[in-house]
N, C-alpha and C positions, 0 to 999 in steps of 0.2 A: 571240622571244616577242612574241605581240602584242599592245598596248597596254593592253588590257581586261583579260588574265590578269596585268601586270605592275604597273596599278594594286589588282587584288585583291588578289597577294600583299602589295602594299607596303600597304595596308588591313589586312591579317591580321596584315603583320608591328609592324605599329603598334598595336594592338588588343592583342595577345600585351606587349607592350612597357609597356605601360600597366599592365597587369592586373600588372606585376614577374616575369611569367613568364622571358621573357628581357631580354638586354640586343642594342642594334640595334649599340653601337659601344661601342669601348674610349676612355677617356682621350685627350683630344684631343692634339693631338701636343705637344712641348714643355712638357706638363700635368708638375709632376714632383709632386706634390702626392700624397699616401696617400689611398688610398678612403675614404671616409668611410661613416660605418655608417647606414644606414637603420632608423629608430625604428619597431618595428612600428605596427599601426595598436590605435589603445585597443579594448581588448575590453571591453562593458558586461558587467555581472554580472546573470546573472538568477540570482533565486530564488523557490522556490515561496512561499505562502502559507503561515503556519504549519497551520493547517487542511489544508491538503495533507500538509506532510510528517508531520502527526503523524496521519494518520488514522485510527480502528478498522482491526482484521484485517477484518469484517464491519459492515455500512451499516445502520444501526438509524437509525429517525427518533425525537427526542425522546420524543415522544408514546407511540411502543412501549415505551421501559424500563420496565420496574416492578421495586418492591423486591420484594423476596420473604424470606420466614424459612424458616429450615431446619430442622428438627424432629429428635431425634436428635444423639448423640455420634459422633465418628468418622465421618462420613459421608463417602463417596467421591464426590469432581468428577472425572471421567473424561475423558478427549482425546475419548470419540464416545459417541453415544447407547446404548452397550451393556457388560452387565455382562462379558464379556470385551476391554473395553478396559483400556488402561492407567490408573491412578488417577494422577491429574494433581498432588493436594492433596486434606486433609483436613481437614473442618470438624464444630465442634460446636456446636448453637443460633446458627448462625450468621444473618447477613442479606445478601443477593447482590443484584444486579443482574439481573435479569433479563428476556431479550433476543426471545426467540421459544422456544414448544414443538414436538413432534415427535410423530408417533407410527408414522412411518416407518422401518424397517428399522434396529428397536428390539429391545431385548429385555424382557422383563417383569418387576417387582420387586414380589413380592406383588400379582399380579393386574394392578399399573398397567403400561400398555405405554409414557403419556407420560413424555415427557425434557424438561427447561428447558435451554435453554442460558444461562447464567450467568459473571459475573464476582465477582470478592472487590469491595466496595467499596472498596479502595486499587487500587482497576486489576490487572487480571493477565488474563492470556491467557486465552481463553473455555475454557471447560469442562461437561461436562453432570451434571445430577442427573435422579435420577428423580424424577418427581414424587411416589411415594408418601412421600420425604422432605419434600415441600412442605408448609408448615401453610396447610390451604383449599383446599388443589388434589384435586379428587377427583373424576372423574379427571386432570381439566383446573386449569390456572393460571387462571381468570375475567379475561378482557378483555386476554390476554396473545394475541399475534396468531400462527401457525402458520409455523414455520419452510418 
């Protein structure tokens, strides 16, 4: 082997050696001594930000929420902008959070086709109303931004 391939491998084998990948030699001779255990190396801990982990399902800027009142007994918050969704929850005179409206591939409740998407003020998963349950919204939520 010629000198130049034989200080490569001894390079590579030193390199691989280092890294704990292997070992170059066993126990020196007359070593009679038990191996001793190698302390892994410290792993830092990362974690997110609380703001991270606890984010909305959806990215609403401050400034977009607005409250809203719910006009109406029994009202249906629905999982999607349409009256053959499923009814998520039901509220009566209630006051929601409310996130952005819709009037996209909606269905219409007494003429209004817009939908709020909304939350319960004690947090809960978003849901929609129609707006003809909204008190003021006719046909729109005023100054509430389009889904």
């Amino acid at each position: 082997m010629p000198p130049s391939m034989r200080n490569s491998w001894a390079l590579a084998a030193a390199t691989l050696a280092m890294a704990g990948s292997i070992a170059l030699a066993g126990p020196a001779q007359g070593d009679t001594r038990a191996p001793q255990p190698v302390a892994p190396a410290p792993v830092s801990k990362v974690s997110a930000p609380v703001s991270e982990v606890s984010a909305p399902v959806f990215e609403v800027s401050a400034a977009g929420v607005k409250k809203i009142r719910v006009k109406g007994t029994h009202v249906a918050l629905r999982e999607c902008p349409r009256t053959s969704c499923r009814v998520a929850v039901r509220v009566s005179n209630a006051t929601l959070r409310a996130y952005c409206q819709t009037n996209r591939h909606t269905s219409k409740v007494s003429g209004n086709k817009w939908w709020t998407k909304v939350t319960l003020l004690s947090d809960s998963d978003p849901a929609w109303v129609s707006n003809h349950y909204v008190r003021g919204a006719a046909p729109k939520v005023p100054h509430l931004p389009t889904c």
